[in-house]
NUDO-375685 format. One line per 4 residues: number of its first residue (from 1); for each residue x, y, z of N, C-alpha, C. Coordinates in steps of 0.05 Angstrom, whole numbers. Example, Ala and Ser with C-alpha at 12.3 -4.5 7.8 and 13.67 -1.06 7.14 Angstrom:
# NUDO-375685
1) 264/-114/156/246/-90/156/264/-66/156  257/-45/142/273/-21/143/258/1/157
# end
This chain:
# NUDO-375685
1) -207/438/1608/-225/461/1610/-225/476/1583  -245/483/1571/-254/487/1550/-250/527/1549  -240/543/1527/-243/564/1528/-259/575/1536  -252/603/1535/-284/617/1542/-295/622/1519
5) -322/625/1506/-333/623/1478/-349/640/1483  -366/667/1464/-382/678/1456/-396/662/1448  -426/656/1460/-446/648/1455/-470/673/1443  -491/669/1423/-503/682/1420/-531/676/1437
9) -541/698/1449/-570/702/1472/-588/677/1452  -599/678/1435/-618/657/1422/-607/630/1422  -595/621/1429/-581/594/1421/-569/584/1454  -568/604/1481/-558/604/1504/-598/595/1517
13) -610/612/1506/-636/611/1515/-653/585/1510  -650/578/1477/-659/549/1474/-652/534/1493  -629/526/1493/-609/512/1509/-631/505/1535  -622/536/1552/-632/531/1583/-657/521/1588
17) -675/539/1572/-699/533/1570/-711/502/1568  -698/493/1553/-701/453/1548/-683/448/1579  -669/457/1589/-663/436/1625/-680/455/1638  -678/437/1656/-696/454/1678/-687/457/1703
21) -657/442/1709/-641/449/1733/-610/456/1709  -596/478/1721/-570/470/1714/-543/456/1736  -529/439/1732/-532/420/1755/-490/440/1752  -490/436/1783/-464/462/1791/-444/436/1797
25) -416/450/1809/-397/429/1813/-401/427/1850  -402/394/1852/-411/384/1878/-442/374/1880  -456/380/1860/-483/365/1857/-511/386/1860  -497/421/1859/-511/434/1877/-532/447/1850
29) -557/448/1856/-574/454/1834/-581/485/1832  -586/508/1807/-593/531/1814/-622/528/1785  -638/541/1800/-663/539/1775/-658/556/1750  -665/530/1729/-664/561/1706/-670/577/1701
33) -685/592/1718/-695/612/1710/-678/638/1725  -655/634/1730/-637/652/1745/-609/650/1725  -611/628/1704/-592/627/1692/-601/648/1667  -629/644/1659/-641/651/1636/-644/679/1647
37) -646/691/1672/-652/715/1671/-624/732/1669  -596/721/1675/-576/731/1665/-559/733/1641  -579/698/1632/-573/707/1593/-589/730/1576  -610/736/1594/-635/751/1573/-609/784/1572
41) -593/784/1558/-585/813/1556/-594/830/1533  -615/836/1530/-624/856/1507/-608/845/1482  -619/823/1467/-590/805/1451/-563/812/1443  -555/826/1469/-528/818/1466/-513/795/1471
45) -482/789/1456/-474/767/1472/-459/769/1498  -460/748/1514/-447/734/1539/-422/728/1540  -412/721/1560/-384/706/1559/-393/676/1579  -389/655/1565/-405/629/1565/-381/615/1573
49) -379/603/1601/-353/598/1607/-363/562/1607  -348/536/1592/-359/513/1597/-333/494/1614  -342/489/1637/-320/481/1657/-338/457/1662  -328/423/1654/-339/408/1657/-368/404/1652
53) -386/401/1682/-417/404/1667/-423/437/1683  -404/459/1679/-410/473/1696/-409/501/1682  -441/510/1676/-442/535/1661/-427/554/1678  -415/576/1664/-411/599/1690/-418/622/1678
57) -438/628/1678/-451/659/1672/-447/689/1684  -433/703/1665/-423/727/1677/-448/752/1688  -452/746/1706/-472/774/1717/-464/794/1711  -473/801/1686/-466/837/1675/-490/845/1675
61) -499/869/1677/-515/885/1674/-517/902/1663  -546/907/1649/-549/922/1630/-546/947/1620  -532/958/1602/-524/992/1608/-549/1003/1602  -566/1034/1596/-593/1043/1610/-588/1055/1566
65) -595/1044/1563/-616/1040/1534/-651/1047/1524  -659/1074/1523/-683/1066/1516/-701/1051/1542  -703/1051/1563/-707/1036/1585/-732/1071/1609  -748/1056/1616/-767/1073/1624/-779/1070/1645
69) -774/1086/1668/-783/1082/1693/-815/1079/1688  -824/1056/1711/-849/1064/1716/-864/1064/1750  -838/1052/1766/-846/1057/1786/-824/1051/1806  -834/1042/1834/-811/1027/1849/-831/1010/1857
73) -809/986/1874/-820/964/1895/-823/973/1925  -834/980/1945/-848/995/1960/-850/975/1989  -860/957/1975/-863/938/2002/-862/910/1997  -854/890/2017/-864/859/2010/-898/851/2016
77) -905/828/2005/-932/815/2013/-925/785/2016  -940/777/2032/-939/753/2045/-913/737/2048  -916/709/2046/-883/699/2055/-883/694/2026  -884/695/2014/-878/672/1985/-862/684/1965
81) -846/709/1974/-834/728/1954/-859/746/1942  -875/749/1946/-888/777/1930/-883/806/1945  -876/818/1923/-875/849/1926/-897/869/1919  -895/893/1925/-919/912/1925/-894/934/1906
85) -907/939/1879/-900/958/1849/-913/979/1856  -921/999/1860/-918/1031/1866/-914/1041/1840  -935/1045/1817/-932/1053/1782/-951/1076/1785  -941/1093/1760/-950/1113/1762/-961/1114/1725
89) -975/1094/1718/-969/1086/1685/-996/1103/1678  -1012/1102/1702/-1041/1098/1690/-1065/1083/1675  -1046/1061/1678/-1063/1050/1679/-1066/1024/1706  -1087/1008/1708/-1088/989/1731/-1075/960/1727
93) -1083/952/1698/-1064/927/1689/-1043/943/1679  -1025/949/1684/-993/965/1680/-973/949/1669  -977/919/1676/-959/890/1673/-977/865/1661  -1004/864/1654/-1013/845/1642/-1006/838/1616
97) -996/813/1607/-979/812/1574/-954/820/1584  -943/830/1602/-912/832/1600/-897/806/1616  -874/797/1599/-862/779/1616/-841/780/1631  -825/806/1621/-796/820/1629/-800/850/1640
101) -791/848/1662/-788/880/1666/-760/880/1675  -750/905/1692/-718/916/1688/-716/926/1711  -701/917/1734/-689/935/1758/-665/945/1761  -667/970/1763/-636/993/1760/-623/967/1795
105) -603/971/1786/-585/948/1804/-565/966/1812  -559/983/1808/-540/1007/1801/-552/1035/1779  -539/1060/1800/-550/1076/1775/-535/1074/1741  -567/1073/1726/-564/1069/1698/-560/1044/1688
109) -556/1019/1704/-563/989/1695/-573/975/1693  -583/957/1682/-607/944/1693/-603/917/1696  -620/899/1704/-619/867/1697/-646/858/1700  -654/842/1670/-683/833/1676/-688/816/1695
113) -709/819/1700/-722/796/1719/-758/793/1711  -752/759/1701/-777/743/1690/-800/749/1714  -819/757/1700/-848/756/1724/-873/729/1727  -869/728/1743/-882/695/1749/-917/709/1755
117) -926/723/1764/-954/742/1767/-955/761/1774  -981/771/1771/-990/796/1777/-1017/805/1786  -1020/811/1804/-1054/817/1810/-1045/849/1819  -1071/861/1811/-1079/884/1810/-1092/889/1838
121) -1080/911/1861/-1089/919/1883/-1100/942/1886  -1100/962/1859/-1106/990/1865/-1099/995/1839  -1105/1021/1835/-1106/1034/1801/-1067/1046/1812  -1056/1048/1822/-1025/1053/1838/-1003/1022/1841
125) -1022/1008/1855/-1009/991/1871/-1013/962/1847  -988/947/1845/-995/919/1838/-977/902/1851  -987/877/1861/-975/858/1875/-956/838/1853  -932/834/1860/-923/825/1838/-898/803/1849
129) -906/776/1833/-892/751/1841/-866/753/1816  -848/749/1825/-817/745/1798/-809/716/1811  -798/714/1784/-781/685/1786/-756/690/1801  -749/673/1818/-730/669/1839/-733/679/1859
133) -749/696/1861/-761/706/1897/-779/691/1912  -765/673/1928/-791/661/1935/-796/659/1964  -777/677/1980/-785/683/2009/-791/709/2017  -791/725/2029/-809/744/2038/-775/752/2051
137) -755/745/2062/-724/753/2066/-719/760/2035  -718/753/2008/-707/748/1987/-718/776/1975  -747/785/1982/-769/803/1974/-754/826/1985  -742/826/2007/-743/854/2024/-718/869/2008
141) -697/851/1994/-678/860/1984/-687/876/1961  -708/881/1958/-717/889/1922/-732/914/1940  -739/918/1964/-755/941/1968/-738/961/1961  -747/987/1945/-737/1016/1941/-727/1021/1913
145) -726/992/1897/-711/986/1888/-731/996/1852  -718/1008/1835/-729/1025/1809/-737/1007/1786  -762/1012/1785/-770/988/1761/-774/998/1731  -769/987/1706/-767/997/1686/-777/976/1666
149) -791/992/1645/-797/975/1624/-779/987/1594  -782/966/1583/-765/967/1547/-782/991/1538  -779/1000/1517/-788/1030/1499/-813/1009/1496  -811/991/1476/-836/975/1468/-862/976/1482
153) -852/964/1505/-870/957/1530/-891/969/1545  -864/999/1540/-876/1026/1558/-898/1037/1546  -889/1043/1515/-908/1057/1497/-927/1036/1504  -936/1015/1499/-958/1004/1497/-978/1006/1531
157) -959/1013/1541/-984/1005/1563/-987/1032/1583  -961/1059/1578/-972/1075/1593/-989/1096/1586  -1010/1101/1600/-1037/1122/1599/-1025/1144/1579  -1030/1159/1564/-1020/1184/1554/-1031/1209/1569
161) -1053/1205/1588/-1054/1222/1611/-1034/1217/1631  -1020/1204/1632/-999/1197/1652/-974/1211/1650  -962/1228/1662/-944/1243/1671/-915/1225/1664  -915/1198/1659/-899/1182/1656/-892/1181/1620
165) -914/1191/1605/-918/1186/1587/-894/1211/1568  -886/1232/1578/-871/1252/1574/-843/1236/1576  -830/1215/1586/-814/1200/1588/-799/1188/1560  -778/1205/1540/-769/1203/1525/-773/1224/1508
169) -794/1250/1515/-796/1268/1497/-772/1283/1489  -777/1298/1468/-749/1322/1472/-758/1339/1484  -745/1364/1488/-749/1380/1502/-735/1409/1488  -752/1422/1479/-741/1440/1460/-741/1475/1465
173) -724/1493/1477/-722/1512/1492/-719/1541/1460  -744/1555/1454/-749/1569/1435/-720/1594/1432  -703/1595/1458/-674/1606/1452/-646/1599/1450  -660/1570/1467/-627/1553/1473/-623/1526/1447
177) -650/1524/1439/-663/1498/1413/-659/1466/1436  -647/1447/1424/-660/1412/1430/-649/1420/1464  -656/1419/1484/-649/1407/1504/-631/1378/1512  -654/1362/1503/-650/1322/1514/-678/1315/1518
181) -673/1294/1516/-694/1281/1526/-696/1271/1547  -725/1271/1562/-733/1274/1587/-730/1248/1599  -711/1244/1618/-703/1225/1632/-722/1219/1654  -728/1240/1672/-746/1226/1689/-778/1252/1701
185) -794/1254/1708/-814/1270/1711/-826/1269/1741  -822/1289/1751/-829/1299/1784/-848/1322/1778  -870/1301/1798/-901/1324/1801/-889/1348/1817  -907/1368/1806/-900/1395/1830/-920/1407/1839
189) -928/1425/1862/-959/1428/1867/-971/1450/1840  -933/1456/1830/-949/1483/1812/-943/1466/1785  -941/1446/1771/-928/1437/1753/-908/1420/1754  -894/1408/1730/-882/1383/1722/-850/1403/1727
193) -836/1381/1741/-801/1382/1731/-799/1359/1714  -777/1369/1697/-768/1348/1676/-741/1344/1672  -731/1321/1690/-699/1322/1686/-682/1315/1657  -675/1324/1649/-651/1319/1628/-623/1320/1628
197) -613/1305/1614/-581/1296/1623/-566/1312/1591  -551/1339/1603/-535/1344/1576/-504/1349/1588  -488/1333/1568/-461/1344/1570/-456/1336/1601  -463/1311/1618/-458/1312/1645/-464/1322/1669
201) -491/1347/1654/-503/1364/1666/-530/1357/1677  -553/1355/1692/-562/1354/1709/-586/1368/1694  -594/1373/1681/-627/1398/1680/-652/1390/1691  -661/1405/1706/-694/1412/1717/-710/1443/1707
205) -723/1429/1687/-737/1442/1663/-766/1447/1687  -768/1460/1682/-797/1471/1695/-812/1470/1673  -849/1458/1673/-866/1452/1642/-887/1458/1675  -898/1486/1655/-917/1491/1668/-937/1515/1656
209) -955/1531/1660/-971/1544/1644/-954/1566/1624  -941/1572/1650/-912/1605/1633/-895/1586/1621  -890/1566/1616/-867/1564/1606/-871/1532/1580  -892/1525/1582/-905/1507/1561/-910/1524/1535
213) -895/1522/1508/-909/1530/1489/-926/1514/1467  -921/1496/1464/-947/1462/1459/-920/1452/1459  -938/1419/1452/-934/1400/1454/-936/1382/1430  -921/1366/1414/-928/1346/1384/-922/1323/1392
217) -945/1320/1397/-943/1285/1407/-930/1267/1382  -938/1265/1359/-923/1258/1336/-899/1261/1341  -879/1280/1333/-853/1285/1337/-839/1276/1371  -862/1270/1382/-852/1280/1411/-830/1299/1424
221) -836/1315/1427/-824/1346/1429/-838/1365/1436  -830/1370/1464/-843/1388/1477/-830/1416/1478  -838/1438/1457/-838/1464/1463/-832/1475/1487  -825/1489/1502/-813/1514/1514/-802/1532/1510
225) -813/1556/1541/-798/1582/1525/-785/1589/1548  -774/1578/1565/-751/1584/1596/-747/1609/1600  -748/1617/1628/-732/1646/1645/-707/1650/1632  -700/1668/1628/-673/1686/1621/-648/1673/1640
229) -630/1663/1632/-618/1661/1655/-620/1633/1672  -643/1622/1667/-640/1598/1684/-627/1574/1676  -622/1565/1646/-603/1539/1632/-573/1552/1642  -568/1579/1653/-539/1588/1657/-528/1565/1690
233) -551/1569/1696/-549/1569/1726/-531/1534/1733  -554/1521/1711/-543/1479/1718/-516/1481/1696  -506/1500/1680/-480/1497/1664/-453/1511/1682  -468/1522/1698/-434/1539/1710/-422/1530/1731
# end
């Protein structure tokens, strides 16, 4: 039995990519594309275990990097593994050109998963086939479940009228100065909450007529001027 070796993601991916079964101990086959979706780690390296003809790939998951909600999985469709995406991007093709997206597996981790199609059901809704789902039992495990795209990805394809689009801004309080940046965004009937994570802390920034002072899309940094008293309230 051969050590365990640091392989680098480009040279693990060639590899898989040229077989097309990786063949297990006892004769038992798993598709590559379940091997490749646990090497794809944002190129980091692996721990590449070689036991006879028998890869053993460590299921780690991804720590939350730059990574951007855009919706959840909501429901299954038909038997064949397709799911129903619930995006809030603004736009209707949300996933056309993308090949990788990211499901929180745990809060703050992710693990890609390769997308095999996509049809468009609604300017909300997209029906969406991934590699290795291919029963409608396999599908149901993914319902509820938080979907995320790379910084790259996001910028390119979500609406800038989209409420989603505030997703990485700073957040800048004209008494308290940088807040964080906006981790996640909840409609309100009177206005936007904007959660931010400081120091272990929890914030729900209220962005709304009283309390918006602009906005620099350039910089991305959103102005505020907050209630007296209310940043005391999520620190004590």
């Amino acid at each position: 039995m051969a050590d365990t070796a640091d392989v680098c993601l480009p040279d693990i991916i060639r590899y898989l990519m040229i077989l097309t079964f990786l063949i297990l101990p006892g004769g038992h086959q798993i598709p590559h594309h379940s091997a490749v979706r646990f090497c794809y780690l944002h190129q980091q390296k692996i721990n590449l275990r070689l036991q006879g003809t028998c890869f053993q790939l460590t299921d780690t998951a991804i720590p939350m990097s730059n990574y951007f909600n855009i919706g959840k999985i909501v429901a299954t469709f038909g038997l064949q593994g397709e799911v129903i995406l619930l995006h809030k991007t603004g736009t209707a093709d949300a996933l056309t050109g993308i090949k990788v997206l990211f499901i929180e597996e745990k809060k703050n981790s992710f693990l890609p998963w390769f997308i095999e199609s996509v049809k468009v059901k609604n300017t909300e809704d997209l029906y969406l086939k991934l590699e290795g789902v291919d029963t409608r039992e396999a599908a149901r495990e993914l319902i509820g479940k938080q979907v995320y795209l790379d910084e790259k990805n996001f910028a390119e394809k979500v609406n800038p009228d989209s409420v989603l689009y505030l997703l990485g801004f700073t957040v800048e309080d004209s008494q308290a100065g940088p807040l964080g940046a906006v981790a996640e965004v909840v409609e309100m009937p009177n206005g936007l909450l904007l959660k931010i994570y400081q120091n272990d802390h929890e914030l729900l920034i209220p962005l709304n007529e009283s309390t918006l002072q602009r906005m620099d899309r350039k910089s991305r940094t959103i102005y505020v001027r907050l209630p007296d008293g209310l940043l005391d309230i999520y620190r004590s």
